[in-house]
Every structure is written in structure tokens, then in C-alpha cells.
C-alpha positions as CSV (number, residue, x, y, z in Angstrom):
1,X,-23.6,-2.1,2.2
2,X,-21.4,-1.3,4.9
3,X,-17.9,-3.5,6.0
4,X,-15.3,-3.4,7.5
5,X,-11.6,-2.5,5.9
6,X,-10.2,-5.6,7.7
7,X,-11.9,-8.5,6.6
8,X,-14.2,-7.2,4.1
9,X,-17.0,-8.9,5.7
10,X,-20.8,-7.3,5.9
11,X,-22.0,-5.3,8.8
12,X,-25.0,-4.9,10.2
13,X,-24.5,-1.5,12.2
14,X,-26.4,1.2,13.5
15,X,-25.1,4.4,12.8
16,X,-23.5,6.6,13.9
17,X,-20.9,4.7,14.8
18,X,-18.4,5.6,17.5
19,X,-14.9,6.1,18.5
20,X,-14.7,2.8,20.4
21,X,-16.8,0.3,18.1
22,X,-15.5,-2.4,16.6
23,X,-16.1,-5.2,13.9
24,X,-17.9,-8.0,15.3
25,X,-16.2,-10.5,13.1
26,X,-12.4,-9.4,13.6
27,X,-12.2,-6.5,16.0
28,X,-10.8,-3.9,13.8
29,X,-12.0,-0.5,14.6
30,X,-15.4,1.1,12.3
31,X,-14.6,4.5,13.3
32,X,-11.7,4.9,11.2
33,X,-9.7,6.4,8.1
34,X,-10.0,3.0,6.4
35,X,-13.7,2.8,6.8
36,X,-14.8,6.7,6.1
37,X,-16.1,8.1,3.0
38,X,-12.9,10.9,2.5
39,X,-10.1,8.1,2.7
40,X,-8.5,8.3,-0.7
41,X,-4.9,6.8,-0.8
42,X,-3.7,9.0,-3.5
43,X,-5.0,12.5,-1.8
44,X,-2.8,14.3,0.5
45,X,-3.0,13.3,3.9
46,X,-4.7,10.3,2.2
47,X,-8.1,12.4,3.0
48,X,-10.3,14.4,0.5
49,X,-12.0,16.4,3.3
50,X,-9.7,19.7,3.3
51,X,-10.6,20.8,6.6
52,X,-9.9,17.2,8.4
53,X,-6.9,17.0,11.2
54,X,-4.1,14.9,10.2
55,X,-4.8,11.5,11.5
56,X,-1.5,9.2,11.6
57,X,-2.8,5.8,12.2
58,X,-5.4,5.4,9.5
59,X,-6.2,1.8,10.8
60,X,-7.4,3.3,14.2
61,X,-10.3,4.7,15.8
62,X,-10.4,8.5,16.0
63,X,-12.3,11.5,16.6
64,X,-12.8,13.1,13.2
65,X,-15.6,15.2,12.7
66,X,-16.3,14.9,9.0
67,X,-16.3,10.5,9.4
68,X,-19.4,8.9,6.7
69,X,-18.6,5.4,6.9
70,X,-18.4,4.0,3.8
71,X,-20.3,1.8,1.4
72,X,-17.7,-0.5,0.0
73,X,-17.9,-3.9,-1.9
74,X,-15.1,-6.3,-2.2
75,X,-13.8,-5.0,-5.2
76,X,-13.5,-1.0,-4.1
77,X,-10.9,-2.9,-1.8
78,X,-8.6,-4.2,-4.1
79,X,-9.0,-0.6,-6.2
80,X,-8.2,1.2,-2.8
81,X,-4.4,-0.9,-2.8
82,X,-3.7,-0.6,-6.0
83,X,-4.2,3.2,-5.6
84,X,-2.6,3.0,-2.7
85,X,0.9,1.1,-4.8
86,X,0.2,3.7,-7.7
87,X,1.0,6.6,-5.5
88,X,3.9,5.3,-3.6
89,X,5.7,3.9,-7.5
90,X,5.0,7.5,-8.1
91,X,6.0,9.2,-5.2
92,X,9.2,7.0,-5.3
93,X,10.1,8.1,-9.4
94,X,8.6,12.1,-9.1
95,X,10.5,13.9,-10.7
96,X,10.9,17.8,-10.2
């Protein structure tokens, strides 16, 4: 099932989706980091697709080429932030 990183709440979309759509319910954008497949909080560039630009504002729409919007659930949403706090704690206390 497809939704949005904002509010979490289902969407009934028709792919693909594009650089200007937005969520119906809150108005956050669907063609974005938050919402794709490759976003992984702990991966560099927070992206697991090696051949992706850097994209800054992971909350905003964009032109990426390798975007899959994802099929989340309300719980891979709470795993994606405490990924997301896991890799900071350890960025913060790396030691080299």
C-alpha cells in the first residue's frame, strides 16, 4: 500500500507519479526521497541507489531518475526514525 511520509495516510495514486504531485490529505510532496524505494537513513547520501544525484532536501519533490515510490505501513515509519537517530548517536561517537 502506498502513503505518504507525512501523514502516513493511504493513497490511492496512479503511478508514475510526478515531480509536482502532492498528497491529497496534507500536501506534502509524493515525488520525493521520503517516499522512494532507495531512501535508507543510515546509507550515504541517505540513498541506496549508487548512481543517484545528491538530493539536499529529502522532503521535497525532485527529479530523480531511479524514484519507486514506496510501499510502507505505519510501522516501517517509526523503523525509518529510529534508523534515522541510530546513525546520527553513531556518527556523533565514531571513533577513528
Amino acid at each position: 500500500m502506498k502513503r505518504c511520509h507525512s501523514c502516513m495516510k493511504e493513497l490511492e495514486i496512479k503511478l508514475p507519479v510526478g515531480r509536482q504531485d502532492d498528497c491529497p490529505h496534507c500536501r506534502a510532496d509524493l515525488r520525493c526521497c521520503l517516499n522512494c524505494t532507495f531512501y535508507v537513513p543510515a546509507a550515504y547520501n541517505k540513498c541506496r541507489e549508487t548512481q543517484a544525484e545528491r538530493v539536499t532536501e529529502k522532503d521535497r519533490g525532485n527529479f530523480c531518475n531511479y524514484f519507486v515510490f514506496r510501499v510502507a505501513s505505519a510501522e516501517s515509519r517509526e523503523k525509518d526514525l529510529r534508523e534515522t537517530a541510530k546513525a546520527k548517536l553513531e556518527a556523533l561517537f565514531k571513533m577513528d
